[in-house]
C-alpha positions, 0 to 999 in steps of 0.5 A, spaced: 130 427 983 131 433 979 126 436 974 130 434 968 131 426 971 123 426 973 121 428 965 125 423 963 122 417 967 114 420 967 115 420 958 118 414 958 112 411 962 108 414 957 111 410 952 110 404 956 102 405 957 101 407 951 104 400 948 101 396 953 094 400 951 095 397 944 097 392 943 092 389 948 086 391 943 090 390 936 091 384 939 086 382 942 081 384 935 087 381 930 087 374 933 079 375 934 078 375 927 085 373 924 087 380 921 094 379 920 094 386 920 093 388 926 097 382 928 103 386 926 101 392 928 100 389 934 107 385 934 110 392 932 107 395 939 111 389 942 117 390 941 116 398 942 113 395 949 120 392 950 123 398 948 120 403 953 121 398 958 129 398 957 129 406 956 125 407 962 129 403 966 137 403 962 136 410 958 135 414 965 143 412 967 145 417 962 142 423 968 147 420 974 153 424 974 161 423 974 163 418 978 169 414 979 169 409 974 166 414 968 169 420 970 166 424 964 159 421 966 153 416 962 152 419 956 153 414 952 147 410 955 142 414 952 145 413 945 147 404 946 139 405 949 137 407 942 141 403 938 137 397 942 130 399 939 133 399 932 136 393 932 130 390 935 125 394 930 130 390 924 130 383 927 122 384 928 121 387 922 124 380 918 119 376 922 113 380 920 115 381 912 117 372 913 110 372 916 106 376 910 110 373 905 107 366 908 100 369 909 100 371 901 102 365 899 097 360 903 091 365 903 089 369 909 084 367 913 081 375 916 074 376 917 072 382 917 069 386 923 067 393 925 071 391 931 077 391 926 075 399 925 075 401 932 081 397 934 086 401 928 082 408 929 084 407 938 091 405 935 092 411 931 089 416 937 092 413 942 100 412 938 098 420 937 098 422 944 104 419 945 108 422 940 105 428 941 107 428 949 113 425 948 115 430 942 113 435 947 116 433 953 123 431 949 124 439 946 128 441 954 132 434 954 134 433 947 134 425 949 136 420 943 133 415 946 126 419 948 127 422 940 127 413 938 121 412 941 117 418 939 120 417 932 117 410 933 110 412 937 110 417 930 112 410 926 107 407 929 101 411 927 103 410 920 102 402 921 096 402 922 094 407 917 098 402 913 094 396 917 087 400 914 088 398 907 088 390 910 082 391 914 078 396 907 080 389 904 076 384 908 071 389 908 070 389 901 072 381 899 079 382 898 083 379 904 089 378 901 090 385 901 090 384 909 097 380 908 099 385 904 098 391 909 102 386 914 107 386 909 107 394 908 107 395 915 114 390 916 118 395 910 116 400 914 118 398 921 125 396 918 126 402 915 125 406 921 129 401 926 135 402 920 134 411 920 136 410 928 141 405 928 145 409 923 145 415 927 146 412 934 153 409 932 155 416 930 154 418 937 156 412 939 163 411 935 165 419 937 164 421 929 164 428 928 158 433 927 155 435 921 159 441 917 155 447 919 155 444 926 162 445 926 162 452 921 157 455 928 162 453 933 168 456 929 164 462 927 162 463 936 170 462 937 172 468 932 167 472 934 170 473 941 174 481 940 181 478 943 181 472 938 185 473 931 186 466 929 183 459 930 186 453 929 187 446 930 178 444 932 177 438 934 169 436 936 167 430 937 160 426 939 161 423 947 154 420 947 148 425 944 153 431 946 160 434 942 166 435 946 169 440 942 177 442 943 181 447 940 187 453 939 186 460 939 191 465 938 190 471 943 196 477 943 202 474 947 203 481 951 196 480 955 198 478 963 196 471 965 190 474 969 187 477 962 188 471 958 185 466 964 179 471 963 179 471 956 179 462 956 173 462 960 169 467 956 171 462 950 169 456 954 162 459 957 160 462 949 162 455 946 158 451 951 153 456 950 151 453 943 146 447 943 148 440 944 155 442 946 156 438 952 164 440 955 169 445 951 177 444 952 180 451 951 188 452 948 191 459 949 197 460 944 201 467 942 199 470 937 205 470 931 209 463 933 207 460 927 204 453 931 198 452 925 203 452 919 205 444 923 198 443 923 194 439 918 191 442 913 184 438 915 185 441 922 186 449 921 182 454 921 
């Protein structure tokens, strides 16, 4: 297993344990002392389980290379893998706001506890370790789905802060405040589960990269000496990578030895930014006037 491969499965194990850990507690003191709180918060740390799980093993296809029936490799894997943690952050999300509307309405029936401070206090340390590593781990791999699942490791930690307001509130006499924060914490986990749908669609449907990616990859083809003009640029997302194609004019005597030369010096510059993952090179003679049948959206 190569090193890159052997990072991915190890943090993604990280992320399994890490949820396991909590929802055992949280759940085991929510229903304890009826904290609907804890419950959601453990709830959330469900659906983060199956979602670690699902990554662990479905996200790691994204390492295998080329083969006969994806000629261009697994990239979009990681990318689909995201987009199932989003959409079960969403769907989760309805049933735990369901759930504290219901709470509010009919009453809670939360006792307080110390057991209930402890239980969010190892939550929160414990969602912080994972994100931690898996932040760390993720900074050579630049995986979306490692990134989903320490956005949601991140997410977490802010539920149960959110969870602690419940907790302050049966400490103090007001339980309802515990059906609130379950409430609290619901919005938040729809947000989150939203923001990463939204950006794994793009990957997934090949949109084009944000300007100033396409700006930088534009600047690194005009600065090679033997370009003077650029034309029709095309990039596009293959999964979490750009693919980027596009026509450079070189002057029309150069021999064909010098022009393959200059092709490949332009390839391995491009391929050189970051997230560029595969770079289609296009040699025309300077002079032939092929960009003015170019659309206007298209040449550079």
């Amino acid at each position: 297993m190569d090193e890159d491969r052997w990072t991915f499965v190890r943090t993604s194990w990280v992320n399994v344990v890490g949820n396991v850990a909590k929802i055992v507690v949280e759940g085991a003191i929510g229903l304890t002392f009826g904290s609907l709180a804890l419950i959601a918060d453990a709830a959330h740390s469900l659906a983060d389980l199956l979602a670690s799980v699902i990554v662990l093993v479905w996200g790691r296809l994204a390492f295998e290379g080329p083969d006969r029936g994806h000629p261009h490799g697994h990239e979009r894997v990681e990318p689909l893998t995201a987009l199932f943690v989003g959409a079960t952050l969403v769907l989760l999300a309805f049933k735990l706001l369901w759930d504290s509307g219901t709470g509010i309405i009919e009453g809670p029936s939360v006792v307080y506890s110390p057991y209930l401070v402890g239980g969010l206090a190892f939550a929160i340390l414990d969602m912080i370790v994972v994100y931690w590593y898996t932040e760390r781990s993720n900074r050579s791999l630049g995986s979306p789905a490692l990134d989903a699942l320490g956005k949601d490791a991140l997410n977490d930690v802010y539920t149960s802060m959110a969870a602690v307001v419940g907790v302050f509130g049966a400490a103090i006499g007001y339980p309802v405040l515990d059906a609130i924060a379950g409430g609290l914490v619901s919005t938040l986990v729809l947000r989150e589960g939203l923001l990463i749908m939204r950006e794994n669609v793009d990957y997934l449907v090949g949109s084009a990269p944000p300007m100033e990616k396409l700006d930088e990859i534009r600047s690194t083809i005009r600065s090679h000496p033997a370009v003077e003009g650029v034309h029709d640029l095309r990039c596009h997302y293959v999964g979490p990578t750009i693919e980027v194609e596009f026509h450079a004019e070189i002057a029309g005597d150069l021999s064909l030895t010098d022009a393959h030369r200059v092709e490949m010096e332009l390839r391995d510059r491009v391929l050189s930014l970051p997230n560029v993952g595969d770079v289609h090179v296009h040699l025309d003679p300077l002079g032939i006037g092929e960009w003015k049948d170019a659309s206007e959206d298209s040449t550079q």
